[in-house]
C-alpha angles and dihedrals in degrees: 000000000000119000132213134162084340095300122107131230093241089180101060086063095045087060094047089052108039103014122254132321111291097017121122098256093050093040092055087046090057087055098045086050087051087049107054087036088068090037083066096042087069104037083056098047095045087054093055095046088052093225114131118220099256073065108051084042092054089050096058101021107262139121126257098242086060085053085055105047092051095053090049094047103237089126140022119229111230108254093264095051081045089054095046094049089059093040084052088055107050092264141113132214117230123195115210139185111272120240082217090072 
């Protein structure tokens, strides 16, 4: 990495990586970041609530494995199982505007 005044150029990096802004590969980095960061969102949030997986499956009719998967991020639940797992743990789900426009 570059380094300047002790910070680095984190970009640079990401493009090595991944290719350049906008490209496909950067583009479905951006997504698998998105999804494992929901993934965490609700691993998190189950663990404040106390409730284990077997639980939060039971509630919307799921298996524990799915829990886990999803959890794990290995797969993404479809908008409607997102929003029952949520409901499942004492929390809404609020859409707001994008600052992307």
């Amino acid at each position: 990495m570059k380094k300047t005044n002790s910070l680095y150029d984190v970009t640079a990096e990401l493009e090595r990586e991944f290719g350049p802004v906008g490209s496909d590969g950067w583009n479905k980095a951006i997504e698998r970041a998105w999804e494992e960061y929901n993934a965490e969102i609700l691993l998190e949030a189950r663990k404040k609530t106390g409730l284990t997986q077997a639980q939060v499956a039971e509630r919307i009719g799921a298996t524990k494995s799915y829990i886990s998967r999803v959890e794990r991020g290995q797969i993404v639940p479809t908008a409607s199982s997102f929003f029952r797992i949520a409901s499942a743990l004492g929390y809404s789900v609020e859409l707001v505007p994008s600052i992307r426009g």
